[in-house]
VEXTI-37090 format. One record per residue (C-alpha): residue in three letters; y, z, x. Coordinates in steps of 0.05 Angstrom, whole numbers, plus 5000, padded with zeros to 4 digits. Example, Ala and Ser with C-alpha at 12.3 -4.5 7.8 and 13.67 -1.06 7.14 Angstrom:
// residues 2
Ala491051565246;Ser497951435273;
END
This chain:
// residues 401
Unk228379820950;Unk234479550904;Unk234380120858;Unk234280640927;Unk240580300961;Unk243780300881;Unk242781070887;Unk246481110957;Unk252280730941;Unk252581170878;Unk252981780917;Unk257581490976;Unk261881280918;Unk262482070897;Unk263982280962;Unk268781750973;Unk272881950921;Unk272282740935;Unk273982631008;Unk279982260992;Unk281882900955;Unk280183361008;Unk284082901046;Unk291083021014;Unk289683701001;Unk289083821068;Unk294383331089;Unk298783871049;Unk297384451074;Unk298584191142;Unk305283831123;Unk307784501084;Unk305785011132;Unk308084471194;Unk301484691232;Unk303184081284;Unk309784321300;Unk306085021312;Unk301084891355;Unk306584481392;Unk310485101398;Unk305585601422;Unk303685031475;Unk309884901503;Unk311885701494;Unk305885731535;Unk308885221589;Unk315685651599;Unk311886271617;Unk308085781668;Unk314885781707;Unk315586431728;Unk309887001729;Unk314787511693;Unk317487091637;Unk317287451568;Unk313187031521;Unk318087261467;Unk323786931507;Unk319586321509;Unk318186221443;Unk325486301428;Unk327685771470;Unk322085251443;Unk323785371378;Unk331085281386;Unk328784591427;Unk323984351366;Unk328584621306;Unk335184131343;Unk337383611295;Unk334983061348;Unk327283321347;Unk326283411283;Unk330182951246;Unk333883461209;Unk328383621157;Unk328684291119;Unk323184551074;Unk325884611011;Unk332784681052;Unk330085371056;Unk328485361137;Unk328784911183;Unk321484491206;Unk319584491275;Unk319083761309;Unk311883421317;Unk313282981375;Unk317983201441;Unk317482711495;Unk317283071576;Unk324282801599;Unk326682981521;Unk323983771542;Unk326783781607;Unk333483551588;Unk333783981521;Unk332484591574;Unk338584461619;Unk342584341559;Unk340285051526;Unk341985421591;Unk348285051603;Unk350685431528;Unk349986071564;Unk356585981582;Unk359085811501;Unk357586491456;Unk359786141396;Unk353185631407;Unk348786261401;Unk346686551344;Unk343887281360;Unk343487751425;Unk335287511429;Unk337786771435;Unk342386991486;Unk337987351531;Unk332386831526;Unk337286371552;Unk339486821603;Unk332486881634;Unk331786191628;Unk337986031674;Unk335486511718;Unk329086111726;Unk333285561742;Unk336585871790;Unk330086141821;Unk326285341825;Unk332885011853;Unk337284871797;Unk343585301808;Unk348484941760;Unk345184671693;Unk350684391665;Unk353784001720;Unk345983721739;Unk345483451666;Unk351483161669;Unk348882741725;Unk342882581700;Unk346382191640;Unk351481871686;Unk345681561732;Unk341081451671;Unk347681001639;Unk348180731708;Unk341280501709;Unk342480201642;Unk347679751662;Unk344679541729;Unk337579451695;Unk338279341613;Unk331779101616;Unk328379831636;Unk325280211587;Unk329380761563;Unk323981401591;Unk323881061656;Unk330881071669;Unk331681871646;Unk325081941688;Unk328981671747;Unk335981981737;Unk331882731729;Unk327982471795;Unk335382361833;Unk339382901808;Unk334383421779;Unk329083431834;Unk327284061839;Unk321184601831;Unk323784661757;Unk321983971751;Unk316883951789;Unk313184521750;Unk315084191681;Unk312183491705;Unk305083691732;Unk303684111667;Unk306083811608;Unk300583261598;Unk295983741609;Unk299584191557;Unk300583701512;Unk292883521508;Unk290684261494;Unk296184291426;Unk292583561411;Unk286283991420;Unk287784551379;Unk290784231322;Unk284483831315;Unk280284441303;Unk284684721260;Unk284884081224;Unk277384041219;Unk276884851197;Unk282984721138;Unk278684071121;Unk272684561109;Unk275484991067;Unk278884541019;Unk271984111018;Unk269184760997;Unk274584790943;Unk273584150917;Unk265984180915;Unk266084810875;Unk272584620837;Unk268484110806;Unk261784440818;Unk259883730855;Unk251483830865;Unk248883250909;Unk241883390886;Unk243383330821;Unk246682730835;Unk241582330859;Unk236382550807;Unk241682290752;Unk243181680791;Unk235181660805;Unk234481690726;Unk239981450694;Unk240080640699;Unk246380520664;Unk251181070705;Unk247580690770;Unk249680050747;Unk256180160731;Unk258480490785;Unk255480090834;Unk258679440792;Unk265279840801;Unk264479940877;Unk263279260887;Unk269079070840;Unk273579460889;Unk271179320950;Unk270878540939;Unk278478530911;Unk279978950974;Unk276578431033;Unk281277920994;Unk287078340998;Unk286778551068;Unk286777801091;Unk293877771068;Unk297178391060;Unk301678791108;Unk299679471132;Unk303379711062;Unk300279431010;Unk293879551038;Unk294880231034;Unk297180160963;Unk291079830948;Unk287180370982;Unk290380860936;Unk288880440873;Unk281380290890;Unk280881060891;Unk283581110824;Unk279380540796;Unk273180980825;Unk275081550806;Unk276081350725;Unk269981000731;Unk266181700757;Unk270382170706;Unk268181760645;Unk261281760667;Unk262982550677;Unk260982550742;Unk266282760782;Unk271683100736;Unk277483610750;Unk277584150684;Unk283483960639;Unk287284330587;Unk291784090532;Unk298884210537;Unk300184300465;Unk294884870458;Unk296985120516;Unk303985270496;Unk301385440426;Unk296385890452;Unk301186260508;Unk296385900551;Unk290586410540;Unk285486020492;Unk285985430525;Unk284985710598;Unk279486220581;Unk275785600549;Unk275685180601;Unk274685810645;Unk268186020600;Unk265385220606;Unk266685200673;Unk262085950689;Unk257385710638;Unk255385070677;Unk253385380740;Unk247385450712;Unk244984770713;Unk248484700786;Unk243584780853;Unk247985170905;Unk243784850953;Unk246684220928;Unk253984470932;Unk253184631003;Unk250883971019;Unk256483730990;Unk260684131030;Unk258683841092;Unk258483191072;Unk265983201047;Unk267583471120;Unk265382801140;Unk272082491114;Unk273781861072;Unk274081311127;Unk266981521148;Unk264581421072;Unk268480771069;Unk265680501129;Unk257980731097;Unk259780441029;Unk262279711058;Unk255979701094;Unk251579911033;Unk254679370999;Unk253578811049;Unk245479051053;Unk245379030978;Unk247878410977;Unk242878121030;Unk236878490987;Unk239178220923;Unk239277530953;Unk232777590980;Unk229577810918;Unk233077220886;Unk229876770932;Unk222977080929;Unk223677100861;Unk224976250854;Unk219576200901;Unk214276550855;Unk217076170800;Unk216275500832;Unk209275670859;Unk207775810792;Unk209575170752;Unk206274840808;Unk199475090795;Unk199875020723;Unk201974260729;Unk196074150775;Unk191174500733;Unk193674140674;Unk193173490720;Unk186073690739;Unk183473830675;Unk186673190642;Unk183372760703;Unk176373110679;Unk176472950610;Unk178572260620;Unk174972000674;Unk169871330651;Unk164371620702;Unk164672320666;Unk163471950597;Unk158571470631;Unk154572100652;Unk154672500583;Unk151871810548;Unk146271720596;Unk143972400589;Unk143372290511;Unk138771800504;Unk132272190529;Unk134272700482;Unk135272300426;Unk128371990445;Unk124872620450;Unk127572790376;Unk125872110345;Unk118372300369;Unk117972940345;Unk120572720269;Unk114272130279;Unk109372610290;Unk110473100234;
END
């Protein structure tokens, strides 16, 4: 039963490690191609066309993303200060505000970059105009008076309940009205989206890393199954890790821990790569200049094609789907794996004192037993008796020859 659980926490131990790869590869493909600002776009692009049945979806897609690429949504970050990075996080009073402020600049050319920016905003005014707000620039300016009003009379209010109630004085309307019934609901589809595009991106770069590394779960266990020394080690490691961790998380801010996260994935990981179970294809830098970076890359190109023939794709596709999982899923399996290996190797221990002790008992008391037998003044009593009628019997036989 030990050597079974030894072989799980080998494997969760694999996947641990390859999820947390899949993990920031992922991670990075989201950040760099700002999929959450995306989906946040076509949702709220989505929203604007909500407000009037003729609204040009081109027009509304310009105005979101002049609202999510302002300086106050996304915090001024550029990729590579090559463009500009649409904002994650907009916040409903943030949206409706940002909206009367973009169709108040209708009025200011120099604000507007090209003629499509320019007609967006005009249809948006128009909107405006059409749900009961005539004059967008004078109704935002009294939305911040009341909201600074509020402020001073009330310093304790929260900030989005004061801009809630100075857009619910001076900005009731249809326009607001419209914005406020639909944006939750809005905002929960984008959260929807982005999670399955999340969990399709996650496929595809567990699929990567699986075949990257040509990671074979059946061929896994069987080694794990076979190989007594790999098993032990690794599973020595784990609990090496995951015991400094428990200690670590008792006193360490939110920080750390994650540093230490980072690290016990590290310690894995070396402990897996020099047991060549889990290792990325490297090339040396030297030959690789030397070379023009042909000998070395076709070499570890050839090795890599070459060993597919000791890999089960059946294997690799199980891998895939386990890596989908994620890491805090395997983290959560391998603390628990731990814990039960710990309870069964105390058990054993105990059962194995038990048999022990049983044991020495029964040879003291036979010893005991057997010492009593050949001691005991009856026992002797009993073999001298029963001499004498043969030694009788034998002294009459000698007499009558």
């Amino acid at each position: 039963m030990l050597q079974s659980i030894d072989i799980l926490i080998g494997v969760v131990v694999v996947m641990l490690v390859a999820s947390l790869a899949v993990t920031m590869l992922t991670q990075s493909i989201i950040a760099a191609f700002g999929s959450k600002g995306r989906n946040l776009l076509q949702g709220l692009a989505g929203l604007i066309t909500h407000l009037s049945p003729g609204f040009s979806k081109k027009h509304a897609e310009e105005i979101i993303k002049m609202v999510l690429k302002d300086d106050t949504v996304n915090g001024g970050r550029k990729f590579f200060g090559l463009f500009v990075r649409y904002g994650n996080v907009i916040h409903r009073e943030e949206l409706t505000k940002m909206l009367l402020e973009l169709a108040a600049k209708v009025n200011d050319p120099s604000q507007l970059k090209n003629e499509v920016q320019k007609d967006a905003l005009n249809a948006l005014k128009k909107i405006m105009a059409a749900n009961g707000i005539t004059n967008p620039e004078q109704t935002l300016g009294n939305v911040r008076m009341f909201a600074l009003q509020l402020e001073k009379s009330y310093p304790e209010m929260a900030s989005n309940v004061r801009h809630n109630l100075a857009l619910m004085e001076h900005a009731n309307s249809q326009f607001l009205a419209k914005i406020n019934s639909k944006f939750d609901l809005i905002i929960d589809r984008v959260s929807e989206r982005f999670t399955f595009n999340a969990r399709i991106m996650t496929f595809f770069c567990a699929a990567l890393v699986a075949v990257t590394v040509q990671l074979d779960t059946i061929t896994l266990v069987n080694r794990f199954a076979m190989d007594e020394a790999t098993r032990a080690a690794i599973v020595n490691a784990a609990i090496t890790t995951q015991s400094a961790g428990s200690k670590e998380n008792q006193s360490e801010e939110t920080e750390a821990i994650a540093k230490r996260a980072e690290e016990t994935a590290n310690m894995l990981y070396r402990t897996l790569s020099s047991e060549g179970i889990l290792s990325v294809p490297k090339i040396n830098i030297v030959e690789f200049f030397e070379s023009d970076g042909n000998a070395s890359f076709k070499g570890v190109f050839h090795a890599w094609i070459k060993n597919w023939q000791n890999v089960n794709l059946l294997g690799i596709v199980i891998s895939i789907f386990l890596l989908t999982l994620g890491a805090p899923f395997w983290y959560s399996v391998l603390g628990k794996l731990l814990l039960l290996r710990s309870l069964l190797a105390r058990k054993d221990d105990e059962q194995r004192t038990v048999r022990q002790t049983s044991q020495q008992t029964s040879i003291v008391t036979a010893r005991s037993e057997s010492t009593q037998l050949t001691t005991s003044p009856s026992v002797l009593t009993t073999m001298a008796v029963g001499s004498t009628p043969a030694d009788e019997r034998n002294d009459e036989v000698e007499g009558s020859r």
